[in-house]
Each structure stands twice: as C-alpha cells, then as structure tokens.
C-alpha positions as CSV (number, residue, x, y, z in Angstrom):
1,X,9.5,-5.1,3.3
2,X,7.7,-1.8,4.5
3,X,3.9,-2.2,3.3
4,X,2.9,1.2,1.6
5,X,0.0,2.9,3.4
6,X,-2.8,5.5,1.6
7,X,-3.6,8.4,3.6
8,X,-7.5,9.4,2.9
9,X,-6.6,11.9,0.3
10,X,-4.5,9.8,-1.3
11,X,-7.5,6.8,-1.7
12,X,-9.9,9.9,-2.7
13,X,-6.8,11.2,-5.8
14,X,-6.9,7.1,-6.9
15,X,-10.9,7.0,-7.2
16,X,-11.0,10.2,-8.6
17,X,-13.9,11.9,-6.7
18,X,-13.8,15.4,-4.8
19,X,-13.8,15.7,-1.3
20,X,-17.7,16.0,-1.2
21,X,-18.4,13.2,-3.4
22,X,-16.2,11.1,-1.5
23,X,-18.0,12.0,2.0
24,X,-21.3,11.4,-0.1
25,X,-19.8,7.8,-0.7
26,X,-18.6,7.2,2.9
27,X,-22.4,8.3,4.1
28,X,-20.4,11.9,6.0
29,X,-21.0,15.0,6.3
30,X,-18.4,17.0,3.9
31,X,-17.0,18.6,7.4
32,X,-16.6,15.4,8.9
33,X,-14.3,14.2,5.8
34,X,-12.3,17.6,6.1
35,X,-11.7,16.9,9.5
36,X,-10.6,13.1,8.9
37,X,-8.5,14.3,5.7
38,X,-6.4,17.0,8.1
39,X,-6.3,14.3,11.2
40,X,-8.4,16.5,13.8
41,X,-10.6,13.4,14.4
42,X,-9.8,10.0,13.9
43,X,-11.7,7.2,11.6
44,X,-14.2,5.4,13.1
45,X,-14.1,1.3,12.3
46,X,-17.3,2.0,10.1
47,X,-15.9,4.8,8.6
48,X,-13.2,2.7,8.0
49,X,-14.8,0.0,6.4
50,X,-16.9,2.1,4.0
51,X,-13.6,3.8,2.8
52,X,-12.2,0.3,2.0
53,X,-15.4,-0.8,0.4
54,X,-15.7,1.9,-1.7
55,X,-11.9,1.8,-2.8
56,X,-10.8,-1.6,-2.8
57,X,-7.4,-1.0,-0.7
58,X,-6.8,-2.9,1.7
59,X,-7.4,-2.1,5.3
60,X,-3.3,-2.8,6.5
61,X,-2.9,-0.2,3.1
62,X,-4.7,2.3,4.6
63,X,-3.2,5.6,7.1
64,X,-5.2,5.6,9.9
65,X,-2.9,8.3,12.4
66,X,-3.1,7.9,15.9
C-alpha cells in the first residue's frame, strides 16, 4: 500500500495557519517558506523537523521533492 505524502502547503491547509504564520512557526523567513512551498529550494533536515513538530505528520508522510 502506497503511504500518502503532504506537500508543505498541504500540512500548512491541515493546521490552518497562512503562509507567514507558518514560517513564523518553522523559525523562516516568509521568502524562504515561498520558496520551499514552490520547490526552488529544498528543506533542510531542521527545517524538516520543525515542520513535523509543529504538525504532528509523520516524517515518511511528508513531500520532500528532490
């Protein structure tokens, strides 16, 4: 069975925050989180982590592109 992954934007919609109170929460800069929500940079591991601490899902849940 295919495990379902949450893209960013998705795990922002399910804690129900806007895209600058969500980069507030992940300690970021509201252009950093625009440029990990359209995949022009890539997540760091502590960027990561903060995003699963704040939201609960699961890291394996979680879209991180290539």
């Amino acid at each position: 069975m295919e495990q379902i992954k949450l893209n960013l934007e998705a795990i922002r919609a399910v804690v129900g925050v806007s895209r600058s109170e969500m980069a507030e929460l992940m300690n970021i800069n509201t252009d950093r989180y625009n440029r990990l929500a359209s995949n022009e940079s890539k997540m760091l591991a502590t960027e990561l982590i903060r995003l699963h601490n704040i939201s609960g899902v699961p890291y394996e849940n979680i879209y991180v592109p290539d």
